[in-house]
C-alpha positions as CSV (number, residue, x, y, z in Angstrom):
1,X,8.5,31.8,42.9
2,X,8.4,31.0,39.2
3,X,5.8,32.6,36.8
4,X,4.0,29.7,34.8
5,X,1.2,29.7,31.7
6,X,-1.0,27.2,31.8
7,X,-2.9,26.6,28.7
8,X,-6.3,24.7,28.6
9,X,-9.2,24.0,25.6
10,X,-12.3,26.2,25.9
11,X,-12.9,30.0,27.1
12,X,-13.1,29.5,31.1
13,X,-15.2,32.3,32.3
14,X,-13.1,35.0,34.4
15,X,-14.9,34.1,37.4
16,X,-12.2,31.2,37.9
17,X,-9.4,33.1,38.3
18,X,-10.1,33.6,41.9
19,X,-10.1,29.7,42.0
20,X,-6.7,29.5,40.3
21,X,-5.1,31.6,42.8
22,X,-5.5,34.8,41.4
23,X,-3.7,33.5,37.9
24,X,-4.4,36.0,35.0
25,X,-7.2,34.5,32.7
26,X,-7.1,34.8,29.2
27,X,-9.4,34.0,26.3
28,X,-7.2,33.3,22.9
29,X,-8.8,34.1,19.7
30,X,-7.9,30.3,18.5
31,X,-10.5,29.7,21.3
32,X,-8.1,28.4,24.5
33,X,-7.8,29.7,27.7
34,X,-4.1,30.6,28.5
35,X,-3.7,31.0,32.8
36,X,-0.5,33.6,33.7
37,X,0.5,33.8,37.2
38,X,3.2,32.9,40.0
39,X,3.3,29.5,41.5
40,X,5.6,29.3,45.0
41,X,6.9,26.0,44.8
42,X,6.2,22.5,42.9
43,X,3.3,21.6,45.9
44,X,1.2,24.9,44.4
45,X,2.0,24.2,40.9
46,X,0.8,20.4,41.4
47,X,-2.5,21.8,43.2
48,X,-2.9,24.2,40.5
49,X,-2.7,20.8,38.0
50,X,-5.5,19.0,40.1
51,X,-7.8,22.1,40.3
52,X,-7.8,21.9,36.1
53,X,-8.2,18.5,36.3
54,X,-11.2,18.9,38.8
55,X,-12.4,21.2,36.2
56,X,-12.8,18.3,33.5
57,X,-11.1,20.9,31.1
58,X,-7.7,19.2,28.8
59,X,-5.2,20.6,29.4
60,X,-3.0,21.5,26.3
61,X,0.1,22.7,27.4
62,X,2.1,24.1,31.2
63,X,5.3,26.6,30.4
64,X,7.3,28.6,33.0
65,X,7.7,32.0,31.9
66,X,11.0,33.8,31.7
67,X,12.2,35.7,34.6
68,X,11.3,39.3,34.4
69,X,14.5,41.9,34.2
C-alpha cells in the first residue's frame, strides 16, 4: 500500500470521505481540499481519480506520501 494526498479546489464537505474510501479530508485555509489516505494498488488509486472526476471538482495536484518509520 502507498499513502497518497490528493489535492482538489473548493472545501468538499466531510461527508465524502466515506466515498473516497475512508481518505482523511481536509479543508486548507488557502481554501482546497487536501484527501490523505492509503491506496492498495494503481487500479484503487485510478478509481479514486475517476470518483474526483465524477465529482466535477479540478483537481490541483496527486503526491504519494513518504513511508512512515
Amino acid at each position: 500500500m502507498s499513502r497518497y494526498l490528493l489535492r482538489l479546489a473548493g472545501h468538499l464537505d466531510q461527508r465524502w470521505s466515506p466515498w473516497f474510501d475512508g481518505f482523511e479530508v481536509v479543508h486548507e485555509p488557502d481554501g482546497t481540499t487536501t484527501l490523505y489516505g492509503e491506496v492498495a494498488d494503481q487500479a484503487a488509486l485510478h478509481g479514486l481519480l475517476g470518483k474526483v472526476r465524477d465529482l466535477g471538482v479540478p483537481l490541483l495536484a496527486v503526491e504519494v506520501m513518504p513511508e512512515r518509520s
